[in-house]
C-alpha positions in Angstrom: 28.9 -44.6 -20.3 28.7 -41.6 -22.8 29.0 -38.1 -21.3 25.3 -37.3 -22.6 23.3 -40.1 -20.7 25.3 -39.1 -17.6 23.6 -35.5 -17.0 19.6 -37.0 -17.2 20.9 -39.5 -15.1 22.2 -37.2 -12.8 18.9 -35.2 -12.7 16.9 -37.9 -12.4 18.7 -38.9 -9.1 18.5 -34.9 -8.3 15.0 -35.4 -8.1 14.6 -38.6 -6.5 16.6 -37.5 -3.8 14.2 -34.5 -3.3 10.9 -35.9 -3.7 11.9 -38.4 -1.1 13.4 -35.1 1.4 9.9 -33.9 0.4 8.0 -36.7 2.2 9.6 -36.7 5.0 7.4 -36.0 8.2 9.0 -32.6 9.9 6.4 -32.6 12.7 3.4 -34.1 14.0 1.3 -32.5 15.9 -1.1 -35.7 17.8 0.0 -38.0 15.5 -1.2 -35.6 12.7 1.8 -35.4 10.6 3.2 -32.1 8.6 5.5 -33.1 5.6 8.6 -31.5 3.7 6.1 -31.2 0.9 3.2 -29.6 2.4 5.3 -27.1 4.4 6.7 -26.3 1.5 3.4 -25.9 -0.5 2.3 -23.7 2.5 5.6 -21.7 1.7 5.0 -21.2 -1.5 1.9 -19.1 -0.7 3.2 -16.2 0.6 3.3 -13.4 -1.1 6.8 -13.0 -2.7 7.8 -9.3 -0.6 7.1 -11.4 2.3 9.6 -14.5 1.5 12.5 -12.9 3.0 10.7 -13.4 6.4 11.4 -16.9 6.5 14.5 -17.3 4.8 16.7 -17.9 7.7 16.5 -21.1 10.3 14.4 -18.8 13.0 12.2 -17.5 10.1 11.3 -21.1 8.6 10.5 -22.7 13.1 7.9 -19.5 13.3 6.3 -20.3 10.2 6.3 -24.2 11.5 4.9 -22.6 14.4 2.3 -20.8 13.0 1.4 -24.3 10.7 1.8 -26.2 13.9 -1.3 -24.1 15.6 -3.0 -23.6 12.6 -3.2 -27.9 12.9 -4.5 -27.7 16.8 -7.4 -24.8 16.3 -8.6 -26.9 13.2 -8.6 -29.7 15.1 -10.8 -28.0 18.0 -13.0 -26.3 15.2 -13.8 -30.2 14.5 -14.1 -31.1 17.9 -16.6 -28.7 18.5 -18.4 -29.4 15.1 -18.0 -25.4 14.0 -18.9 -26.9 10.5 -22.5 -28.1 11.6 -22.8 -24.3 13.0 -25.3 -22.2 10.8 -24.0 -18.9 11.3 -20.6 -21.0 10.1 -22.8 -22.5 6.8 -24.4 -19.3 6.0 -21.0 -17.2 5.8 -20.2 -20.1 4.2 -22.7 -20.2 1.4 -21.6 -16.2 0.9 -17.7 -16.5 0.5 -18.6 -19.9 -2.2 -21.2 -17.4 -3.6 -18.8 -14.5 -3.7 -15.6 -16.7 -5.6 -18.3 -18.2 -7.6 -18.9 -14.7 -9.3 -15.4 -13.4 -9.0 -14.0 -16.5 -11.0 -17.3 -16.0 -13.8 -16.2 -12.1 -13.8 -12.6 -13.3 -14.2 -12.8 -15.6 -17.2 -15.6 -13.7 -18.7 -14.0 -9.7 -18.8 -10.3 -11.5 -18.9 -8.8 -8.9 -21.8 -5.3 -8.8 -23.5 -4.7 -5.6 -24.2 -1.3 -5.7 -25.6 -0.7 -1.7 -24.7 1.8 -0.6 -26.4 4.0 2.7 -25.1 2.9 4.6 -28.0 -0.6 4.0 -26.6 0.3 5.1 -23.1 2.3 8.3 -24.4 -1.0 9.0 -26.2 -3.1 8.7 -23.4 -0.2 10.6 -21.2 -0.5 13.4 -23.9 -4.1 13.8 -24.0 -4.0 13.9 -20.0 -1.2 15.9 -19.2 -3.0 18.0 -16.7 -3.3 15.0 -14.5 0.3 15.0 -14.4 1.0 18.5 -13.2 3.3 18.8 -10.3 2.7 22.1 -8.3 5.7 24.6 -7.2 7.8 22.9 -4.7 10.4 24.1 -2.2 13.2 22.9 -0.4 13.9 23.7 2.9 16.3 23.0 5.9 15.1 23.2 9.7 16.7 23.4 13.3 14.0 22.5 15.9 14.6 23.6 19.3 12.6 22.6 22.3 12.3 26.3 23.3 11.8 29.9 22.3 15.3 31.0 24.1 17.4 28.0 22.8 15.9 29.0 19.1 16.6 32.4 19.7 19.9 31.4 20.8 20.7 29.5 17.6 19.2 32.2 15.6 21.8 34.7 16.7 24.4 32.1 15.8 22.7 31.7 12.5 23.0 36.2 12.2 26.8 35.7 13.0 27.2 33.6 10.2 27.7 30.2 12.5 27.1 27.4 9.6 23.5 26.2 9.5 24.3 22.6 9.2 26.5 22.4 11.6 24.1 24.3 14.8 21.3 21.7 13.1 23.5 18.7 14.0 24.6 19.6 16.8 21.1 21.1 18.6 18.3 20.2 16.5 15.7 17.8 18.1 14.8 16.1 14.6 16.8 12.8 15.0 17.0 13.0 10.9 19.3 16.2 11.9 22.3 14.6 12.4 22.6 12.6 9.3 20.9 15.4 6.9 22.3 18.7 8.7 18.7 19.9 8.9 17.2 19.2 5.2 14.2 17.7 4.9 13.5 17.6 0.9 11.2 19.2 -2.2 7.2 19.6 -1.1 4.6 21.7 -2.7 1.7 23.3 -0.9 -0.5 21.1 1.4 2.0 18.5 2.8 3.7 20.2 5.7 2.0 21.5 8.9 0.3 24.4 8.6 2.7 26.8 10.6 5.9 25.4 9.3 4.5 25.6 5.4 2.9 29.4 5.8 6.4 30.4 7.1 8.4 28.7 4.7 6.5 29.7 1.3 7.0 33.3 2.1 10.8 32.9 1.9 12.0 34.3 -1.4 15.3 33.7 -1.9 17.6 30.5 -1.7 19.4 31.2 2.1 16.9 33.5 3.5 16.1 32.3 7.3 12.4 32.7 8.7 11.5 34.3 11.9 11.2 31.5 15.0 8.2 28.9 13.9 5.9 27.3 16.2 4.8 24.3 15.7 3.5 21.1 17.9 7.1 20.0 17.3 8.9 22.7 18.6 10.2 25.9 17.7 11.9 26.0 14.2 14.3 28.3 12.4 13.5 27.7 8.9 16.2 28.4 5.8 14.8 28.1 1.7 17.5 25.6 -0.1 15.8 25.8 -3.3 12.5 25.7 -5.7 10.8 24.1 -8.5 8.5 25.9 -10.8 5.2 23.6 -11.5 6.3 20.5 -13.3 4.8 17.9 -15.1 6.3 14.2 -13.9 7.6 12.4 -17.0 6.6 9.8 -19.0 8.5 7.5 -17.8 7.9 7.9 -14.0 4.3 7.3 -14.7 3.9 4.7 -17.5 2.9 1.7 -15.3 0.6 3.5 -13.5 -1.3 4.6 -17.0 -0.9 0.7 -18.2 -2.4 0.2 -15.2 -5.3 2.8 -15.4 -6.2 1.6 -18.9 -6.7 -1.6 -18.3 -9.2 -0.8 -15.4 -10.7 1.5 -17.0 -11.0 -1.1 -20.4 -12.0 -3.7 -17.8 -14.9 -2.1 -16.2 -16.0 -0.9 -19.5 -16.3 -4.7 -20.7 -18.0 -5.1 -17.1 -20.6 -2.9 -17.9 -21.4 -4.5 -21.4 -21.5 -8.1 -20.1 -24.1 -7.1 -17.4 -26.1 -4.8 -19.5 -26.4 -7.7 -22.3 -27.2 -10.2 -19.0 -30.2 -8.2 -18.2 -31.2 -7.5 -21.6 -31.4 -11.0 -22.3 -32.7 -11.7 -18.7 -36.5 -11.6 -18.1 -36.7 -9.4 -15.1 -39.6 -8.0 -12.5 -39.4 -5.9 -9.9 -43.1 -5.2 -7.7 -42.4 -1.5 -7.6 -45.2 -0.7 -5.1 -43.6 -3.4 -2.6 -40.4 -1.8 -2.5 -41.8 1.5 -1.6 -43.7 0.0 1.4 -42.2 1.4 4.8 -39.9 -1.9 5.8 -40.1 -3.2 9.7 -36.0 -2.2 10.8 -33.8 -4.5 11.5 -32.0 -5.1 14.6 -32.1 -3.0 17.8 -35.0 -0.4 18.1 -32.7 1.9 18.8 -29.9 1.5 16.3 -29.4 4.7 13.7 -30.2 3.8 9.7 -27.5 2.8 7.6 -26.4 5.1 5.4 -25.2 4.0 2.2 -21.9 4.9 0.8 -21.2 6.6 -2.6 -19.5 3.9 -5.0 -15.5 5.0 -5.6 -14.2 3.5 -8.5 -12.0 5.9 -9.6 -8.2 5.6 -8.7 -7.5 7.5 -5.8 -5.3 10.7 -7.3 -1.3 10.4 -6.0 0.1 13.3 -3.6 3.1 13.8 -3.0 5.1 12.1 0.5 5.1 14.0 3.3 8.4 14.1 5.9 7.4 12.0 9.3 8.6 15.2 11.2 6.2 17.5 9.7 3.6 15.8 8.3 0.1 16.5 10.2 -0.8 12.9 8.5 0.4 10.0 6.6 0.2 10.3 2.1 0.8 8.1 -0.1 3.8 8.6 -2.4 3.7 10.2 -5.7 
């Protein structure tokens, strides 16, 4: 047989062998049977950082597991006719309502903006100010448990005992050991309170602070270094302008599309029976709703904040 019908042929059996592997039953669950094919199908739709999950043998029985229940509360939702429920077929009737518009919204704004980087640097250039980074300052800690043991260290620290080494060996920060006591660049606002006042009034790379504090402990701060106000490059924020264009282009399309749907719409609204005082709804007792100002700008990045001094979770610039 020639060498170039021997490859298709080869392929072909490839993919009989699998479709077959793909029909075979690899549980039942009451005589309900859960193929190679649908588990697979089922595998497919999680979301690709989640894959690794159920990569290995003990990853792949808990998602059989979770497919496995999945079968048994369906089959109990039939059982007790959860379909038939109204409450069920109203919330129903919303979500088909709700994907009804979304898929209309998605094929009707869809846009291909074809954004090209001399686009983005524009809009980066005209924007810079959004850009700006603040003054930031690095600084090293030892956190001590209390005011003698800091005091302690600190007279070490006077002797000229190296810093790293006495933040190693008694610091309380379990990052200590592996960092000697550094804990990074971070401008203004992302540091508790005591810790940050203290540690901006340092002046000079290797200056200590006085004892600090804090609902951590007591901390002998040292200034490692600073940044003058910045603005992040190009480069570092590119995708997230792409990004900002496109929503910005999209809900700008939006806006057109319903604006032309009312125009062309004949709409009217009985002014005088909206204004009429409306009978509340619910308990007699329960407190207005208040209604929420629309956000559709992009929250604004701030910088990360260390898990040792941070008064509260930020997202990362």
């Amino acid at each position: 047989m020639k060498r170039w019908l021997i490859l298709p042929l080869i392929l072909l059996a490839l993919m009989a062998c699998t479709k077959k592997e793909q029909g075979k039953t690899l549980a039942t669950v009451d005589g309900d049977v859960i193929t190679m094919e649908q588990f697979t199908a089922e595998l497919d739709k999680i979301p690709t950082n989640m894959k690794m999950l159920v990569v290995s043998q003990s990853g792949k029985r808990s998602f059989l597991d979770r497919l496995i229940v999945k079968k048994l509360l369906l089959k109990e939702a039939k059982k007790d006719e959860i379909e038939k429920n109204k409450e069920f077929q109203d919330r129903l009737a919303d979500i088909k309502e709700q994907l009804i518009i979304e898929s209309l919204l998605k094929k009707k704004v869809q846009l291909n903006l074809n954004l090209t980087d001399a686009d983005l640097k524009k809009f980066y250039d005209t924007n810079k100010e959004q850009f700006k980074r603040d003054q930031e300052i690095e600084t090293s800690q030892i956190v001590l448990k209390t005011e003698q043991e800091a005091k302690e260290i600190q007279g070490k620290l006077i002797k000229g005992e190296s810093f790293e080494d006495l933040a190693r060996a008694y610091s309380i920060d379990p990052s200590a050991k592996a960092t000697g006591g550094k804990i990074g660049y971070h401008p203004k606002g992302t540091l508790i309170p005591e810790y940050e006042q203290a540690a901006f009034k340092l002046t000079k790379v290797g200056q200590l602070s006085p004892i600090v504090k804090t609902q951590l402990g007591y901390h002998i701060i040292r200034l490692e270094g600073t940044k003058p106000p910045s603005y992040v490059p190009f480069e570092e924020v590119k995708e997230f302008i792409k990004q900002k264009m496109g929503q910005e282009k999209q809900a700008d399309v939006l806006e057109k599309y319903i604006a032309e749907l009312k125009k062309n719409a004949k709409i009217t609204v009985n002014e005088d029976l909206l204004k009429e005082e409306q009978k509340p709804v619910g308990p007699v007792n329960a407190e207005p709703l208040k209604a929420e100002p629309s956000k559709t700008e992009p929250a604004k990045a701030e910088p990360a904040k260390p898990a040792d001094l941070a008064p509260q979770a930020a997202p990362t610039k």
